[in-house]
Structure formats: structure tokens, C-alpha cells
LOGUTOR-98162 format. One record per residue (C-alpha): residue in three letters; y, x, z; residue number from 1. Coordinates in steps of 0.25 Angstrom, whole numbers, plus 5000, padded with zeros to 4 digits. Each point is the difference from the previous one (the first is absolute). Last residue first. Layout:
N
+-----+------+------+------+-----+
: res :   yy :   xx :   zz :   n :
+-----+------+------+------+-----+
: ala :    Y :    X :    Z : NUM :
...
+-----+------+------+------+-----+
This chain:
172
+-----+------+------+------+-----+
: res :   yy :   xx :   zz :   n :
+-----+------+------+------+-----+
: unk : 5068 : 4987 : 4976 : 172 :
: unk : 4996 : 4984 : 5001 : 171 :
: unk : 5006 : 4990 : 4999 : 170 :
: unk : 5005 : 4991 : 5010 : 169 :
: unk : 4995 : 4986 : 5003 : 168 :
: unk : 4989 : 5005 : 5011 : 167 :
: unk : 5011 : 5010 : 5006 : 166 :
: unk : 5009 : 4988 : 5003 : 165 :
: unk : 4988 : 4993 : 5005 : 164 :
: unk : 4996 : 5012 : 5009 : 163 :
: unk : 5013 : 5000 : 5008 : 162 :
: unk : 5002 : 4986 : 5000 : 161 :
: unk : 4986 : 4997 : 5007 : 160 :
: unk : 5006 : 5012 : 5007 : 159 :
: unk : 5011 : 4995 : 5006 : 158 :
: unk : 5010 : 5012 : 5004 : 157 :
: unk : 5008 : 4997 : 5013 : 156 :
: unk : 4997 : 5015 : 5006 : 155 :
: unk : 4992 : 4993 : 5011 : 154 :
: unk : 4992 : 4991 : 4991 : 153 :
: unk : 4997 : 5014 : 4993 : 152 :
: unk : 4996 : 5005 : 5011 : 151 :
: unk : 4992 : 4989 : 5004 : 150 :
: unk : 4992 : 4997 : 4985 : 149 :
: unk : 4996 : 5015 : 5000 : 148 :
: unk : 4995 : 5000 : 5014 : 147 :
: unk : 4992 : 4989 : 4999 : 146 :
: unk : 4994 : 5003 : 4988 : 145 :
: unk : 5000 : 4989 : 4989 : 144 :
: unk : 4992 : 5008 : 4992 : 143 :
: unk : 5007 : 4996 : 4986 : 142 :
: unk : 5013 : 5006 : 5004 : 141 :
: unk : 4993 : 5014 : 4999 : 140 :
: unk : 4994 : 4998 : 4988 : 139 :
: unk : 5014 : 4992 : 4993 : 138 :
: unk : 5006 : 5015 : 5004 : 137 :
: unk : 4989 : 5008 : 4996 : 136 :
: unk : 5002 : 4992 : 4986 : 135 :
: unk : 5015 : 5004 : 5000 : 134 :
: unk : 4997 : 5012 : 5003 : 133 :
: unk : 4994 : 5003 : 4989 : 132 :
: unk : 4983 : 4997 : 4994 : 131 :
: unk : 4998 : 5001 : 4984 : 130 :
: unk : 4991 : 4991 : 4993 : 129 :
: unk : 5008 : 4988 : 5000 : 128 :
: unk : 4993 : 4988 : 4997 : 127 :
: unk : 5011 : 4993 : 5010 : 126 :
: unk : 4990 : 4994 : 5008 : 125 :
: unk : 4992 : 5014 : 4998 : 124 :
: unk : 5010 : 5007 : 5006 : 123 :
: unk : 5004 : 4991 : 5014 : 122 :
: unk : 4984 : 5003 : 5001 : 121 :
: unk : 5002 : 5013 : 4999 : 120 :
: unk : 5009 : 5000 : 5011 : 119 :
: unk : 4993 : 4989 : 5009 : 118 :
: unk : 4988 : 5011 : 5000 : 117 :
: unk : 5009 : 5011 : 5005 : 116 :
: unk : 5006 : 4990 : 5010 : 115 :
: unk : 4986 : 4996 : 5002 : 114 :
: unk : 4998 : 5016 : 5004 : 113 :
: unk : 5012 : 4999 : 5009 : 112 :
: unk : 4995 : 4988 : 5008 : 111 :
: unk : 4985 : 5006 : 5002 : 110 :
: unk : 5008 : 5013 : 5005 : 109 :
: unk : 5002 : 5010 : 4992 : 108 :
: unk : 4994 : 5016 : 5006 : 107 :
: unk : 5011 : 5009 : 5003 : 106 :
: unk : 4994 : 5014 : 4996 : 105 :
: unk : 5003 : 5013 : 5007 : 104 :
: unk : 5007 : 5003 : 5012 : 103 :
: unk : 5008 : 4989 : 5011 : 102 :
: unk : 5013 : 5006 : 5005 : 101 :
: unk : 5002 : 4998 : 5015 : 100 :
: unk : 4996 : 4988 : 5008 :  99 :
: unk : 5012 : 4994 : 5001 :  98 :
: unk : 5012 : 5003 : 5011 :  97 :
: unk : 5009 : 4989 : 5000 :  96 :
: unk : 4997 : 4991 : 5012 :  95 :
: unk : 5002 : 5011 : 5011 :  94 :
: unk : 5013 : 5003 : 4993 :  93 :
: unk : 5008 : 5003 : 5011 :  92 :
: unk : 4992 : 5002 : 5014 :  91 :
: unk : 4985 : 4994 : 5004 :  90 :
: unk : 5005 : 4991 : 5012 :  89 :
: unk : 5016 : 4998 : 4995 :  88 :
: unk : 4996 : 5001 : 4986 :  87 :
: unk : 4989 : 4988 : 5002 :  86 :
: unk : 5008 : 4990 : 5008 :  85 :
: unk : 5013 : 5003 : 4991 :  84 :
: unk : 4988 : 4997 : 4986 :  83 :
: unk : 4994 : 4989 : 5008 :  82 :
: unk : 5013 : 4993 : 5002 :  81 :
: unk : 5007 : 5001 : 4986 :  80 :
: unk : 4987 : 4993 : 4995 :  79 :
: unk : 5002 : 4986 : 5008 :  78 :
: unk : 4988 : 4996 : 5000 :  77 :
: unk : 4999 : 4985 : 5002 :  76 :
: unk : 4989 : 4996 : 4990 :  75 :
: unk : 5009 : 4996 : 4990 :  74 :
: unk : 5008 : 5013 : 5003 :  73 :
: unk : 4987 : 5008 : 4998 :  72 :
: unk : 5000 : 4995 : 4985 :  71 :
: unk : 5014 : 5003 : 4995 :  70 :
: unk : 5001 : 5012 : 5008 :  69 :
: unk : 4988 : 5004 : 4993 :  68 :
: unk : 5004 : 5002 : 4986 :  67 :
: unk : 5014 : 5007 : 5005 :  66 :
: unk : 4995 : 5010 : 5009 :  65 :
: unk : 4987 : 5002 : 4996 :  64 :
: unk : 5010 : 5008 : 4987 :  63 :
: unk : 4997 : 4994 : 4986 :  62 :
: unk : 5013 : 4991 : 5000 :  61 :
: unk : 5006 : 5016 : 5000 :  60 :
: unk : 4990 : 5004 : 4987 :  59 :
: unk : 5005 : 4988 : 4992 :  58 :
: unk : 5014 : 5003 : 5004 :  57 :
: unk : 4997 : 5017 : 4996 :  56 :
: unk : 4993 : 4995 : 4988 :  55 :
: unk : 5006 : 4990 : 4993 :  54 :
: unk : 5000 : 4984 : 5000 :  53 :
: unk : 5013 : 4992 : 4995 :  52 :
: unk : 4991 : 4993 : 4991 :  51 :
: unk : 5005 : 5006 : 4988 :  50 :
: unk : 4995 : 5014 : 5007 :  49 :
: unk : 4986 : 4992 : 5000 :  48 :
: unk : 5000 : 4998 : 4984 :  47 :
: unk : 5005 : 5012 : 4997 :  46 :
: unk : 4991 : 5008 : 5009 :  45 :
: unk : 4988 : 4991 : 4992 :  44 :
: unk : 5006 : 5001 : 4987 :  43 :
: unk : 5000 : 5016 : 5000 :  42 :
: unk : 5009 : 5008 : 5007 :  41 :
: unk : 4992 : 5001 : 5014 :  40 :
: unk : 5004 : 5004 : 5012 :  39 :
: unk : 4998 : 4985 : 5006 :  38 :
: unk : 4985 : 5002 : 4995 :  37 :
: unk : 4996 : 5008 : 5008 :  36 :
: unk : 5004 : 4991 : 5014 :  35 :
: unk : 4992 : 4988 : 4993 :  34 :
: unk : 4989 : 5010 : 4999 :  33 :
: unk : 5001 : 5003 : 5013 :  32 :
: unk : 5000 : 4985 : 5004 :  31 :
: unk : 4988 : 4997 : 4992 :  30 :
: unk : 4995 : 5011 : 5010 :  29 :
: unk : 4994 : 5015 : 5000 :  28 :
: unk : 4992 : 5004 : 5011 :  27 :
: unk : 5002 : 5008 : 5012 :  26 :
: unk : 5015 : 4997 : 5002 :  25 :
: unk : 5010 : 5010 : 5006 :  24 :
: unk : 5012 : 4993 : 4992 :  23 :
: unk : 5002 : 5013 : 4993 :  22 :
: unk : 4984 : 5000 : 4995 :  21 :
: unk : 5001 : 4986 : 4996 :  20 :
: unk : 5013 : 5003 : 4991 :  19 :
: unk : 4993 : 5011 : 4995 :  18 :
: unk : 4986 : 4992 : 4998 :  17 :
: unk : 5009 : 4991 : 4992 :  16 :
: unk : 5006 : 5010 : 4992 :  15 :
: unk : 4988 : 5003 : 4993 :  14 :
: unk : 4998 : 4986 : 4994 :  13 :
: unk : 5015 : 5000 : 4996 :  12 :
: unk : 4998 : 5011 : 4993 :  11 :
: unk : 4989 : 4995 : 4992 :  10 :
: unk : 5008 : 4988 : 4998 :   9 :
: unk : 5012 : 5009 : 4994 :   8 :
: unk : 4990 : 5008 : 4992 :   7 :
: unk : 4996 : 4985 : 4993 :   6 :
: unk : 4985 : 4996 : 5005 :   5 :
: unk : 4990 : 4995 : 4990 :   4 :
: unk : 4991 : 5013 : 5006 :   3 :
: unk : 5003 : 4996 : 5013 :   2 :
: unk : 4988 : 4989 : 4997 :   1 :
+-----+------+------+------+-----+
């Protein structure tokens, strides 16, 4: 299947187990691949960067703090509180530290993969033969992940709207 892929999805592909890397993950994520592609030039970048969603804001809605203070508050958690409580026991930072850099290959999890899948899927509808961004794009969307779809509901990006304009558009 990579072999239908454009460079720039190629890239894209490889950027995601950057991005996972930086973000101390172990695996790589649709939302890495998310993350990947708001560097990108081709349609799949242009298409997100039209949605008001680049990388250093999509990486900062990334951040424990800001997708789980959401959640925790429904429950009662006021976030600000555990992180004073923890720095005052453990010291500044207590909550930052990761588990330092993680080597060798990043395996896909099940929902990356049928992000991949979803992508040349997106292709074949389109009787396209050759996989962009774009496609990646309409992949990732396709999954439905949690994550994805809340950070992006965070940045005030729809993304039925998102892969629907991408859908209509033509290819690159």
C-alpha cells in the first residue's frame, strides 16, 4: 500500500512517529498522525490550516492539561489543585517529567492502522490511484478516535466539515 503514497504522505507517515516520540508516546496514534500532517504543504495541511488548526495550537489542545480538564471538572476535579498539591509535595514539575525518550520503532495502534486502511480506502472511492495528504486526512477522520474528534472540537474545527470539504475537492 505505501507504494501509492505521494512523498509528502510518505513524510507524513514518518512524522507521525516523530511527533509520538516528542509527545513521549509509545505507540503511534491517529492523533500523531493528525499532529503530522498540520506540517504538511499538500492538501491535507492546507486543508486543516484552513480550519484555523496548526501545529504549535493543535500540539497546546494536545497538552493533559487542556484535554482532561474538561473531563475531571465533570467529575469534580479541579486540575489546577492536584497539579499546586503535587508541586508542593513532589517539587516544581512533579507532573511533567516523562519517561524519557522512547528508542527504536513506534508500533501503529489498531486505530492508526485503520486510519491507514481508511486512506486508501478514501483513494479507491475516488478511483484515485495515488495516496496524499488529503487522503490521510479523510483516513484519520474516518476512525472516529476519541482523541482526534475532541481536539478538534476544542479548536472549533467540525470535522464531518472538515472531511467533507476535502471529499468535494480534487485531488493533488
Amino acid at each position: 500500500m505505501f507504494e501509492r503514497f505521494t512523498d509528502e504522505a510518505r513524510l507524513a507517515v514518518v512524522r507521525a512517529q516523530e511527533e509520538a516520540r516528542q509527545l513521549d508516546a509509545s505507540r503511534i496514534e491517529p492523533v500523531h498522525l493528525l499532529l503530522a500532517l498540520t506540517r504538511d504543504t499538500g492538501r491535507g495541511g492546507t486543508a486543516l490550516a484552513a480550519s484555523g488548526v496548526d501545529h504549535a495550537t493543535l500540539r497546546a489542545a494536545l497538552t493533559p492539561d487542556a484535554l482532561d480538564a474538561d473531563v475531571l471538572a465533570a467529575v469534580g476535579v479541579d486540575l489546577a489543585q492536584v497539579r499546586a498539591t503535587t508541586e508542593a509535595v513532589f517539587g516544581p514539575g512533579a507532573l511533567d517529567r516523562g519517561r524519557g525518550p522512547v528508542r527504536g520503532h513506534l508500533p501503529f495502534t489498531d486505530g492508526s492502522k485503520r486510519a491507514l486502511e481508511e486512506t486508501l480506502r478514501a483513494a479507491l472511492q475516488r478511483k484515485e490511484r495515488r495516496l496524499d495528504t488529503g487522503h490521510v486526512l479523510l483516513g484519520v477522520l474516518a476512525v472516529a478516535d476519541p482523541t482526534v474528534r475532541r481536539v478538534l472540537a476544542r479548536l472549533g474545527t467540525d470535522d464531518d466539515r472538515l472531511g467533507a470539504g476535502l471529499d468535494s475537492g480534487p485531488a493533488a
